[in-house]
SERO-4910 file (N, C-alpha, C, O; in steps of 0.05 Angstrom, whole numbers):
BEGIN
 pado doro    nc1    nc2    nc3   cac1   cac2   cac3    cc1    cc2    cc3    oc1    oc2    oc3
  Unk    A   -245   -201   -136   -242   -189   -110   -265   -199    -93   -287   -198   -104
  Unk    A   -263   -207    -70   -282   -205    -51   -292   -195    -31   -276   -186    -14
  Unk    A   -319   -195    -25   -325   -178     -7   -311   -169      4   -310   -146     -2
  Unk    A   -293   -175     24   -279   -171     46   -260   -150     46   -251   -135     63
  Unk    A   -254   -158      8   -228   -149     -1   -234   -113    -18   -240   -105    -41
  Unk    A   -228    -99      9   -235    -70    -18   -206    -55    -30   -208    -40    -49
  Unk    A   -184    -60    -20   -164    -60    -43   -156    -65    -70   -142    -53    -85
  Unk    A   -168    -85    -71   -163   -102   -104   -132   -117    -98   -121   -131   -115
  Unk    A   -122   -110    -73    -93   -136    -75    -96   -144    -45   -101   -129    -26
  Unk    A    -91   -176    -45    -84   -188    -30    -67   -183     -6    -43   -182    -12
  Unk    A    -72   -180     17    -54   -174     39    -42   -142     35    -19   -135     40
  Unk    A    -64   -125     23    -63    -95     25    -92    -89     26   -112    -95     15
  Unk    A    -84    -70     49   -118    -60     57   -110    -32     73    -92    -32     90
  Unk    A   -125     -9     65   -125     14     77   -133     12    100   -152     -2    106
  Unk    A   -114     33    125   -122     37    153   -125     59    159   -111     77    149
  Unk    A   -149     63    182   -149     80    191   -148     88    219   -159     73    236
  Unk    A   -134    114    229   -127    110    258   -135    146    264   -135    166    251
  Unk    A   -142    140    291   -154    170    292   -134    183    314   -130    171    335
  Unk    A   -119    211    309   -101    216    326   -100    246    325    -95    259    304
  Unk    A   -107    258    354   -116    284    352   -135    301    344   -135    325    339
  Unk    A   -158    279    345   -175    286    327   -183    291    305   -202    304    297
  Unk    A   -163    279    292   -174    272    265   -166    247    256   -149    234    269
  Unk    A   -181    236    229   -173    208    218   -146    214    200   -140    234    187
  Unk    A   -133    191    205   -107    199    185   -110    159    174   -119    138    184
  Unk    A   -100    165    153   -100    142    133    -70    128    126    -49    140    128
  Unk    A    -72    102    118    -46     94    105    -54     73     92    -76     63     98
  Unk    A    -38     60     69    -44     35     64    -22     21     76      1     30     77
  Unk    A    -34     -7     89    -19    -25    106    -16    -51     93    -37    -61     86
  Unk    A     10    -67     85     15    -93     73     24   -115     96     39   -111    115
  Unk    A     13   -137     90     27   -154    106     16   -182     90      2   -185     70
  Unk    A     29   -200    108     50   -238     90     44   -247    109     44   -236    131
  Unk    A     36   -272    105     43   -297    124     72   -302    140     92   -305    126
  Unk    A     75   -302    158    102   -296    176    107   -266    180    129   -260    190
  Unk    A     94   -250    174     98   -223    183     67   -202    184     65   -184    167
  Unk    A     46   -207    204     26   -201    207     24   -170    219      2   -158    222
  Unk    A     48   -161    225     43   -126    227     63   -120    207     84   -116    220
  Unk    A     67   -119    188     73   -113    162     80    -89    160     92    -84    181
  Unk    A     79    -74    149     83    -47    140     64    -25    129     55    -27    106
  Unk    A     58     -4    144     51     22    129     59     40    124     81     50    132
  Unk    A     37     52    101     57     81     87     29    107     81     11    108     65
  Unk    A     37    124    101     24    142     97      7    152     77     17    154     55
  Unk    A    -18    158     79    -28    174     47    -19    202     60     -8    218     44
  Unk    A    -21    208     79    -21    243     80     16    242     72     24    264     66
  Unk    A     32    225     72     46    233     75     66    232     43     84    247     34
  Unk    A     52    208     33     59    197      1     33    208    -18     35    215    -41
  Unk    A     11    210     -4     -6    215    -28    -14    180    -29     -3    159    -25
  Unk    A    -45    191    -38    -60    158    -36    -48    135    -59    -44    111    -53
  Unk    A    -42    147    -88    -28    122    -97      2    120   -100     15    102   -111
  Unk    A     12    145    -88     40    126    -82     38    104    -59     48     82    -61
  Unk    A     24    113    -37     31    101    -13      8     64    -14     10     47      4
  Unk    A     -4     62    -30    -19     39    -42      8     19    -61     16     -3    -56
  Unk    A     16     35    -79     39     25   -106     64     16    -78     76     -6    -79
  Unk    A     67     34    -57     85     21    -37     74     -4    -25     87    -24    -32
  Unk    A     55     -7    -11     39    -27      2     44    -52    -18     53    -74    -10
  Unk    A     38    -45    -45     39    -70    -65     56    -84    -65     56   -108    -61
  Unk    A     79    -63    -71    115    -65    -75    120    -87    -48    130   -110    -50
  Unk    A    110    -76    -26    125    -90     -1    113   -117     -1    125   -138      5
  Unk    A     85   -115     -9     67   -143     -4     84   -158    -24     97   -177    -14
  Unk    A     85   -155    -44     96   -173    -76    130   -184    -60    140   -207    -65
  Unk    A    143   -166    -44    168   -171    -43    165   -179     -9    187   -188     -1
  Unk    A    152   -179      3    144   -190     21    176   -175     40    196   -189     45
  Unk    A    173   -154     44    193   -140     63    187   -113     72    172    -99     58
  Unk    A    198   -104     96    189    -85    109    216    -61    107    219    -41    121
  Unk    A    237    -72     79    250    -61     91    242    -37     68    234    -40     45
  Unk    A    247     -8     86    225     16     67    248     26     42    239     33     20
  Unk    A    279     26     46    293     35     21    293     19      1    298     30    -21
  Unk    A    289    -11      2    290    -26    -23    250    -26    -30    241    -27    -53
  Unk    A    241    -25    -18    221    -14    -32    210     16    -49    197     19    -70
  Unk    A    218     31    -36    221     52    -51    244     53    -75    244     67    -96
  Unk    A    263     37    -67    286     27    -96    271     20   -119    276     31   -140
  Unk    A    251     -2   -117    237    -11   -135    212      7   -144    197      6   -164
  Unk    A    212     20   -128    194     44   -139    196     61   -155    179     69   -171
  Unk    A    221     69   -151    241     83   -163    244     72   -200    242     84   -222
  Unk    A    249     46   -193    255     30   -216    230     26   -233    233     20   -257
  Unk    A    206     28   -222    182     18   -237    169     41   -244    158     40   -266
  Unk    A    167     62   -231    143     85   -241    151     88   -271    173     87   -283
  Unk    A    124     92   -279    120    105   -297    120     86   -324    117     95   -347
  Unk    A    123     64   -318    130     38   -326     94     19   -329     74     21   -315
  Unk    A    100     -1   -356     65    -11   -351     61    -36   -324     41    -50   -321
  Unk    A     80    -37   -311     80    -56   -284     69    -41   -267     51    -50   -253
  Unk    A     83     -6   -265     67      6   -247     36     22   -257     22     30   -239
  Unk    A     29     24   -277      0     26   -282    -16      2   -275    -40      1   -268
  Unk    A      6    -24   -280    -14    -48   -280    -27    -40   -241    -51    -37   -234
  Unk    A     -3    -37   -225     -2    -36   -192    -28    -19   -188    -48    -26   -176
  Unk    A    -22      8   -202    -43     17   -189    -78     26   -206    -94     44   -201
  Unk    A    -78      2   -226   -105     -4   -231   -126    -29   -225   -146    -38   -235
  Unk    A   -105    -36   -200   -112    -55   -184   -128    -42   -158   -140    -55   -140
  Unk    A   -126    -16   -161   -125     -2   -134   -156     -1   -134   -163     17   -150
  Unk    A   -176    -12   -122   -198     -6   -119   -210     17    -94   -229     32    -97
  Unk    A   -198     14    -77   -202     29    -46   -190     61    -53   -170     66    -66
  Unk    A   -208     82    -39   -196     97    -38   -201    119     -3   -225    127     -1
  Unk    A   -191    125     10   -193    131     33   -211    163     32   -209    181     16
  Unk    A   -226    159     50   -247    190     44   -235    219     47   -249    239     42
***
């Protein structure tokens, strides 16, 4: 991993945006040819589903959110998805 990089995956990095006064978080994925990519809520998935999503989309390089969560579907609980999210270095405060 490098500096730069506090995710532990490539073209996934946690955001933060402040709205109403408060910080709200997501992890955000994006690809070469698609530079606003996709986010997925932590308040709204919880920090490592919405990371294990970011992965899913980055790996499959699509925004589209039901076949990602399809494959989500298909992988939890599974050692592909422990592998996903012990990659997860970042965690939002």
């Amino acid at each position: 991993m490098t500096k730069r990089n506090s995710s532990g995956l490539v073209g996934v990095h946690i955001k933060r945006s402040a709205r109403r006064g408060s910080d709200h978080y997501a992890w955000h994925a994006f690809w070469p040819g698609k530079p606003g990519g996709i986010s997925w809520a932590v308040l709204k998935y919880g920090d490592a589903q919405a990371f294990v999503y970011a992965a899913i989309s980055r790996q499959l390089e699509t925004v589209d959110r039901g076949r990602v969560e399809q494959e989500f579907r298909r992988i939890k609980g599974t050692a592909g998805y422990r592998k996903l999210l012990a990659q997860k270095a970042a965690t939002p405060p």
